[in-house]
C-alpha positions in Angstrom: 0.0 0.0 0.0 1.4 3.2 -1.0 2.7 5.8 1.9 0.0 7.9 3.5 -0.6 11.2 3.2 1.2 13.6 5.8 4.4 11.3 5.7 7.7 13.0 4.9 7.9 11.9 1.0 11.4 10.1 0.8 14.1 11.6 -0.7 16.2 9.8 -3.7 18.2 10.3 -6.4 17.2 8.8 -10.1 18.6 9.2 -13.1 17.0 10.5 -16.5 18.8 10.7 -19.6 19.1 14.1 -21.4 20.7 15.5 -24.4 23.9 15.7 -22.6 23.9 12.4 -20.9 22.7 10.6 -17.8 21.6 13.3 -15.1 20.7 12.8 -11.5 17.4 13.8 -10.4 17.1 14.6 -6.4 13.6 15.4 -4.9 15.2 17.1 -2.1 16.4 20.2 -4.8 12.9 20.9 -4.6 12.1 21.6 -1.0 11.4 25.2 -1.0 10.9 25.9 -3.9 7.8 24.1 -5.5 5.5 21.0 -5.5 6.6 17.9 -7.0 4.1 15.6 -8.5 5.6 11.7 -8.8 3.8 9.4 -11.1 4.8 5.8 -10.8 4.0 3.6 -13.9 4.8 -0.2 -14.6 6.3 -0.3 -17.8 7.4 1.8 -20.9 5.7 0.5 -24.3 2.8 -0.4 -23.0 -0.4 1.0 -24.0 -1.9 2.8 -20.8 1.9 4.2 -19.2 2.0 5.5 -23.2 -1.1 7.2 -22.9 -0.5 8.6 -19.4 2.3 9.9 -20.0 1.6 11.5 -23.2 -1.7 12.9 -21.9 0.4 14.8 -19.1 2.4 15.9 -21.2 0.2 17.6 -23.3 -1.1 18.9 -19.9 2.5 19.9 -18.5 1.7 23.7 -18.6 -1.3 23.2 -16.3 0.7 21.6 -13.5 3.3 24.2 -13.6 0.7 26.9 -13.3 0.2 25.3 -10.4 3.5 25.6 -9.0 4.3 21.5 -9.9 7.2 19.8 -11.6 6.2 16.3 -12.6 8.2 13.5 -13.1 7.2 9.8 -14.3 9.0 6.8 -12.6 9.5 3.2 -13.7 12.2 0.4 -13.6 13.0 0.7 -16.7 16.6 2.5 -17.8 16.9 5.5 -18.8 18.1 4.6 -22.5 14.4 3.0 -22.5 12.9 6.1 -21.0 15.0 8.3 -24.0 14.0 5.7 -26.8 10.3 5.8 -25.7 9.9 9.9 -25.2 11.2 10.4 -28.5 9.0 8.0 -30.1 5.6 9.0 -28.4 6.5 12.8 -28.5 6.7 12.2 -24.2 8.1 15.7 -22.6 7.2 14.8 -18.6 10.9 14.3 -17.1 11.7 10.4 -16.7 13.4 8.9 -14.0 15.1 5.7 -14.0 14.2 3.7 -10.6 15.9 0.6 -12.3 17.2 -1.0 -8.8 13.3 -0.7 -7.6 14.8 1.2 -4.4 12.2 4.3 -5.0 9.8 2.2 -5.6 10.1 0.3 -2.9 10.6 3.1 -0.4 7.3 4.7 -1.4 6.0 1.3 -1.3 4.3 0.8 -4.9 5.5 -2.3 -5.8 3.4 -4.2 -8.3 4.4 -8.0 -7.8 5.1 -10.2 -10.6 3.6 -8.1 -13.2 2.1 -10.4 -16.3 4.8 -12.7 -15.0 7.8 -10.9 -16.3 8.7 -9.3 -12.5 8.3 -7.4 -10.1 7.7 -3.4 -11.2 6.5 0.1 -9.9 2.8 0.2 -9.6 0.5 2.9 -11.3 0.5 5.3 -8.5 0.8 9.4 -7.7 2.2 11.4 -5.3 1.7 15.4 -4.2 4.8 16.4 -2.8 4.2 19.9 -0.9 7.5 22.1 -0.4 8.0 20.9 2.7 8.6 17.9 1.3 5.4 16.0 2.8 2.9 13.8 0.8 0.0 16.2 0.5 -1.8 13.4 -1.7 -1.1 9.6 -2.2 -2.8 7.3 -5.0 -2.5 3.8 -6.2 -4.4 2.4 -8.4 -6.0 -0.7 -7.5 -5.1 -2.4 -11.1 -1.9 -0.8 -13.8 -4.6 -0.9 -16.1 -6.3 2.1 -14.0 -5.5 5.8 -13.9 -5.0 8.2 -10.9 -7.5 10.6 -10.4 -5.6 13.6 -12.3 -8.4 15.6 -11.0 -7.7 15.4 -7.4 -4.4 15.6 -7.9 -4.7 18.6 -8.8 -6.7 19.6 -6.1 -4.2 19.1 -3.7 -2.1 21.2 -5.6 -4.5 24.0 -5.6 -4.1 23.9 -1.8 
């Protein structure tokens, strides 16, 4: 079950791959400074992480009008994550939880998954300034969505 909401969100450090190579990605940069919205999905190439993550991008202004960065987070590498942007036009930041460890610290891990292993589940996060879950989501199948629209409730906050 994913954390609660009014836990202190943990920190990490993933990698996403940019123009100019690997990068790391801390949440903790953010304290202070603005909201951070984590959505964890199983798999890239699959048909509803596609569509997620290209309907958020295509939403991406919204959520920083609302004072959000937004980052997507699987197991899969970060060459996957680069391949897979490019070809579905994604723009939402990428981050690489390949070892499962931020997955398994915010406790969204889908077991087993079509019986190829063990992945992140489809889950969101609000992530206030102070660096404490404002909002917590998982879905109860990957084939579900996270209510977007509460999400950004709790942004509105």
């Amino acid at each position: 079950m994913a954390l609660a909401v009014g836990t202190k969100a943990p920190d990490f450090t993933l990698k996403t791959k940019t123009a100019d190579g690997l990068k790391d990605i801390k949440l903790s940069d953010h304290l202070g400074k603005d909201q951070v919205v984590l959505l964890f999905f199983p798999l890239a190439y699959t048909g509803v992480c596609t569509q997620e993550m290209c309907d958020i991008s295509n939403g991406l202004s919204g959520y920083a009008s609302l004072g959000a960065t937004v980052y997507g987070i699987s197991v899969d590498s970060p060459f996957t994550h680069e391949a897979w942007a490019k070809a579905n036009k994604i723009t939402v930041t990428l981050l690489s939880d390949l070892n499962k460890t931020t997955t398994k610290a915010y406790d969204v891990v889908f077991l087993n998954l079509a019986g190829v292993g063990d992945t992140s589940a489809r889950a969101a996060f609000v992530i206030g300034k102070d660096g404490v879950i404002k909002y917590a989501e998982q879905t109860p199948t990957p084939k579900d969505l996270p209510s977007f629209e509460k999400i950004k409730a709790a942004l509105a906050k």
